[in-house]
Each structure stands twice: as structure tokens, then as C-alpha cells.
N, C-alpha and C positions, 0 to 999 in steps of 0.2 A: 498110476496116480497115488496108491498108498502108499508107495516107497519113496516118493516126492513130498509127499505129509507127513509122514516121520522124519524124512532127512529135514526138511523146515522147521518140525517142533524140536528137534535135536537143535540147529543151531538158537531157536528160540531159546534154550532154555542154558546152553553156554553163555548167551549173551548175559542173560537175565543173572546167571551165577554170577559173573564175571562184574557187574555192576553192583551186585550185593554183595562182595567179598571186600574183605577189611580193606583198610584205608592204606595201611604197610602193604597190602598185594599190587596195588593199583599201578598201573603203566600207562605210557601215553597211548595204547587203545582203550583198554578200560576207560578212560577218562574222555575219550568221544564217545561211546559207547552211552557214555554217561549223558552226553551233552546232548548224542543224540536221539536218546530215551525221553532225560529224565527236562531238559531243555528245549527243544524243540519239537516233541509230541509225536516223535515216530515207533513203529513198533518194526523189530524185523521180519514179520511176512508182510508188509505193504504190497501191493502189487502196482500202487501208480507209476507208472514211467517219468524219466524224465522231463520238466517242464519244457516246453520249445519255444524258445523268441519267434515272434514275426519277422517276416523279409525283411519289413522296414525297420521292427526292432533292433535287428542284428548290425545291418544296416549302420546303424546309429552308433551303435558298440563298438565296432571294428573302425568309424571314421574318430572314436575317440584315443585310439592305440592304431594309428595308422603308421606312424613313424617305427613302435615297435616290431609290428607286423611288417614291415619292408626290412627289417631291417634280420628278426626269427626267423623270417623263411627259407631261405639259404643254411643257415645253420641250420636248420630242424631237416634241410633235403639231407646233409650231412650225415645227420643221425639217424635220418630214417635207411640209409644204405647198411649203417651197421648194424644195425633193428629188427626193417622188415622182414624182413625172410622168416627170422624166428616166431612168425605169428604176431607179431605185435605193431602196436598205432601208435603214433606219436599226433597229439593235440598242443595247442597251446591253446589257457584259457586268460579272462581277463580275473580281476582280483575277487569276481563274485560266479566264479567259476561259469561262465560261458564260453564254452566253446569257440573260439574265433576260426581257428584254420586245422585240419584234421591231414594226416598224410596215413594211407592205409593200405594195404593190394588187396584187389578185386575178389581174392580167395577168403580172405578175410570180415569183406563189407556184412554179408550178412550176420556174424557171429557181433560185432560190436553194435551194427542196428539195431539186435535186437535187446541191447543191453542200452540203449539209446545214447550210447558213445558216438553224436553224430554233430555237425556245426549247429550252434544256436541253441541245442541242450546245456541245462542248468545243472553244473556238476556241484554245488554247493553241500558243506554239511548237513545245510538247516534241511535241504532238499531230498539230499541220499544217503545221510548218515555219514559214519565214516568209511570215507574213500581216499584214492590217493590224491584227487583233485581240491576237494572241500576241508582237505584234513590238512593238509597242506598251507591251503590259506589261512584257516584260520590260525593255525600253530604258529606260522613263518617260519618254516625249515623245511630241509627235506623228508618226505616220513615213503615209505614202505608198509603198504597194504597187500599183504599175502593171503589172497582165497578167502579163506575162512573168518578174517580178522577184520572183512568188511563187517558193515552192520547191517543191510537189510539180506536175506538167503539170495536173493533175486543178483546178487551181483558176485557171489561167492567162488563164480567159475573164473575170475579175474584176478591178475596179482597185477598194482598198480604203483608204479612210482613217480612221486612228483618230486619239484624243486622250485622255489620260489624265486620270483624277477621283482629286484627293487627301481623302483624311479631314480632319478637325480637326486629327491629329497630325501631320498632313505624311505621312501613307504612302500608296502607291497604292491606291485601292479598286476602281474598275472602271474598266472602256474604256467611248467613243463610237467607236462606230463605224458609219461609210456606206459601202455596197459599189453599185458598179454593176454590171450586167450589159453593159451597153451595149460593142459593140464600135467604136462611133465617137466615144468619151470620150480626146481627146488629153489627153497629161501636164501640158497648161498649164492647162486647161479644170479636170483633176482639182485641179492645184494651190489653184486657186479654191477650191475646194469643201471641200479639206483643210483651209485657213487659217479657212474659215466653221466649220466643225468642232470646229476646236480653240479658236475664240473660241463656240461655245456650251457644250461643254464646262467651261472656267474660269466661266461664269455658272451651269450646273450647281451647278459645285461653291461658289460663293459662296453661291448659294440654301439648298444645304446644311448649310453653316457657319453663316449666320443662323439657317436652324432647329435646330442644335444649342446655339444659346445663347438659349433663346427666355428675354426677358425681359433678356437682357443689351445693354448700348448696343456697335453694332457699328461701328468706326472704320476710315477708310480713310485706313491714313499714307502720309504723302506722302514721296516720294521716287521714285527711276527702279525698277524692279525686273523683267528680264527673263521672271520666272516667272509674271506674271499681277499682280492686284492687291493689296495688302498688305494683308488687314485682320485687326483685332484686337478681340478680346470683352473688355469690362471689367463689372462688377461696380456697383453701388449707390453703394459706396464709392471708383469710381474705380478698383481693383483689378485689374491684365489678369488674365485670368483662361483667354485663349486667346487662338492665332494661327493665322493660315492657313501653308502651305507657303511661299507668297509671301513673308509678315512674317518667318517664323522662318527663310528664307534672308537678308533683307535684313538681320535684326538678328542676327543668329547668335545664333538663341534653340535651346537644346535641350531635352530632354523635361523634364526637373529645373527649368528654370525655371521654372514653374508648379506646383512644388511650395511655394516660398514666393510668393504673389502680388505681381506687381510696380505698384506705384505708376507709372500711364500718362505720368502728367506725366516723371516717371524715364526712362522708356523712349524717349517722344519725344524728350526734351532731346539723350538718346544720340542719336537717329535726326537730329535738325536739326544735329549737330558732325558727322555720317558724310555726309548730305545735302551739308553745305558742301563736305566736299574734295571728293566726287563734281563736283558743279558747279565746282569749281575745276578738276580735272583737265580735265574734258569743256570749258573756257574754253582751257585752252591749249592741248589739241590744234587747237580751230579757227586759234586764233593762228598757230603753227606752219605749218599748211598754209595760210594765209591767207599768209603773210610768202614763202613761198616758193612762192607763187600756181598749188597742187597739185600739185605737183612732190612724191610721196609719199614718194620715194626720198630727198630732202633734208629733207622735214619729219622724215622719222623719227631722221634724223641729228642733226638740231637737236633733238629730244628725248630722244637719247642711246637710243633700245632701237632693235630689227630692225624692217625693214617687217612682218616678219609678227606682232610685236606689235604695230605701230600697226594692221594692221587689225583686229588682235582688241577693242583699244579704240576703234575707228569704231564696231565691233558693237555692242559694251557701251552705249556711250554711244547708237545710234540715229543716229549718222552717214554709214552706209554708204551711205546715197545722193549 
């Protein structure tokens, strides 16, 4: 028990550093850390468990993401054959982190129980600090929670990766999430399995898209788009009629668009003149650092903005390597 009260005040007081250290230190854990300090009133030795929906609560949950759930669970058997073996759960939660559908082996059930990794537990930040399930959602992105980097000590034996599922309208609807138990999952290993994560995830949620437009022709526009794949539901007549997150970032469509339907041909024409400059841009960054044969510090000057914009467009464009 004493070695248990130090390791606990030991991560108390990482945490507690980690929230006190400059503003220039801060990452996106510190900054749940923070949220879930300094916002939502937790301490990291808490001992409450997970909160648990009722039968009929959950119930209620899963009949409101029913379509989703027929549609995850197949895909998640998928990823749980490459998963389980190594110790690890695959969950899918809704967008306030409950639990809907858990796939786990029987070797495993009691390690995650007791961590209240179980259906109808409330994975949320406000609930558990940061995790891969609540950190996740709130973020909307993929995040990677290693051990230690949880926030309350009570879940520190877990390294958790999630990835977020958008609706039709671009909003977040739930997490994927895979947690291990495993204490010899190093950060790189996890890394692996985070990025597998968040590319079944995006197919989740494509799979989802098609089936909410059953009957409509589902188009994938071309162009680069950081957020996943662009596609777009059109109509009989041609008529977009929907877009994924993807498309309605890359076209800067909002919700009112689809209130008068747009003529698809309309739409891409825009997408193939936005298309162009992107490929123009992304032509003369190569130019530039080609000319001054990597030399980043002189490309960015011959481009006229700061090194730390030309690496934000390496990013953009997919030239960071």
C-alpha cells in the first residue's frame, strides 16, 4: 500500500507540474490535464469509477445510433482480429463517451472491468479526465493517451487510442476506441495502432454516409483534403443533396447549403479552380526548396513567409517527408 501512495503522489504531482508550467511548455495533454483540473473539478487520485447508464438508459443511447452500430460492428469484428490477441478492447462510444458495444477476450474481461472499460460506462473528460475516449471527443481528432499521460493514477495501467466518427452533417457522433492493458506496449508500437485506428474509423464513418443516402449516387471529389475522404450524395437529377465533413471542409459548404440543392457539375467545377491553385501552390514549394537544394531556411525566404509557415505547408500539401 505504501508503494501505491507514492506511485499516486508521484503522478499527483507530474500532473500538478505539468499544469503549472509555462504557457510556451503546454501540449495538447497538459491542456486536458488542465481542463481536467482546472475545469471540471477533478483531482488525480479520485477513486470513483466510472458512472454506468441504466438498462433502459443505454437502451435509449444505442436506439439513438442504431444505424451507426449495424453498420461499426462488422468493421470493429475486423479490427478486433488484428487487436485482440495483443491484450487489447476495442469499444465504440457515442459523442458523450458511452460505451455502446465493447469486443474483448475473456482473458482480458477482468483487467478492463476493473478499470470500468465496460458497456454503458461514461468515458467522458468531464468524468475521467484525460483519456483516449473523452479526450478525443472533445478535441475531434485522433489523440493517443500513453500510461502515464492519463489523468487520474487509477487508469495509468492503459495506453488508449481513440478516433473520431462524424455524422452526415459534419458533427462528431462517437469515438473508436482501443485500449491496452498491456504493460509492454511502447509509444511507437502504440503509435502504429493509433493511425490503424483512425483509418478504420474514417471508413466507419464513410460506410455510414453511404447508408444514410441509400439510393443516392455517392461521389468521391478529387482533390488533397487532410480530413479524410471527400464524398458527396447527389440525387436522380444530379442535385448534391449531401456532404461528408471532408467535402464540406474542402468546399467550405455549410449547413444552408443543402437547403437549395446544388447542381454537382456547379460544385466540382468550383472544386477543379480550388484544386488548381492547391496544385500550383504545392508545385512551387517543391521549386523553391529544389532551387535552393533544402536549404529550408532560404526556400522560405524565396517564398517570402517564415520557416514555420513553410512547414505548415509541407504538412498541408504531404510533403513533410
Amino acid at each position: 500500500m505504501y508503494q501505491i501512495a507514492k506511485a499516486e503522489k508521484r503522478h499527483a504531482e507530474k500532473v500538478s507540474d505539468g499544469i503549472g508550467g509555462s504557457a510556451s511548455a503546454y501540449s495538447a495533454i497538459t491542456a486536458s490535464w488542465r481542463r481536467s483540473m482546472l475545469h471540471y473539478g477533478l483531482t488525480p487520485n479520485q477513486r470513483n469509477t466510472a458512472r454506468q447508464l441504466s438498462a433502459s438508459e443505454l437502451r435509449d443511447v444505442k436506439q439513438g445510433l442504431d444505424m451507426l452500430l449495424r453498420v461499426a460492428q462488422p468493421i470493429m469484428e475486423q479490427l478486433f482480429q488484428s487487436v485482440g490477441r495483443s491484450g487489447c478492447c476495442v469499444v465504440l462510444t457515442d459523442m458523450n463517451g458511452v460505451i455502446l458495444h465493447r469486443l474483448i477476450n475473456t482473458a482480458d474481461d477482468t483487467s478492463f472491468d476493473e478499470w470500468g472499460l465496460r458497456s454503458g460506462a461514461v468515458w467522458s473528460e468531464a468524468r475521467q479526465g484525460t483519456n483516449g475516449i473523452g479526450t478525443c471527443a472533445i478535441e475531434e481528432r485522433p489523440v493517443l493517451i500513453h500510461k502515464d499521460q492519463h489523468f487520474r493514477y487509477k487508469n495509468i495501467g492503459m495506453t488508449c487510442m481513440g478516433a473520431p466518427i462524424f455524422d452526415t452533417n459534419g458533427k462528431i457522433m462517437a469515438v473508436l476506441d482501443v485500449s491496452s492493458a498491456r504493460n509492454d506496449l511502447d509509444r511507437d508500437f502504440a503509435q502504429v495502432i493509433a493511425s490503424f485506428v483512425a483509418d478504420i474509423a474514417s471508413r466507419i464513418e464513410a460506410e455510414f454516409f453511404r447508408a444514410s443516402f441509400t439510393g443516392a449516387q455517392i461521389v468521391v471529389a478529387d482533390g488533397y483534403c487532410p480530413s479524410g475522404t471527400p464524398l458527396l450524395a447527389s440525387d436522380r437529377d444530379d442535385l448534391v443533396i449531401g456532404a461528408n465533413r471532408a467535402a464540406r471542409r474542402m468546399l467550405s459548404l455549410q449547413g444552408e447549403t443543402f437547403a437549395t440543392p446544388i447542381p454537382r457539375s456547379d460544385l466540382l467545377a468550383t472544386l477543379e479552380v480550388v484544386s488548381g491553385l492547391i496544385a500550383a501552390e504545392r508545385a512551387e514549394i517543391r521549386r523553391a526548396i529544389a532551387r535552393t537544394k533544402g536549404n529550408m531556411s532560404a526556400a522560405a525566404k524565396d517564398l517570402g513567409v517564415s520557416r514555420a509557415t513553410l512547414y505548415r505547408l509541407l504538412s498541408k500539401h504531404g510533403l513533410g517527408g
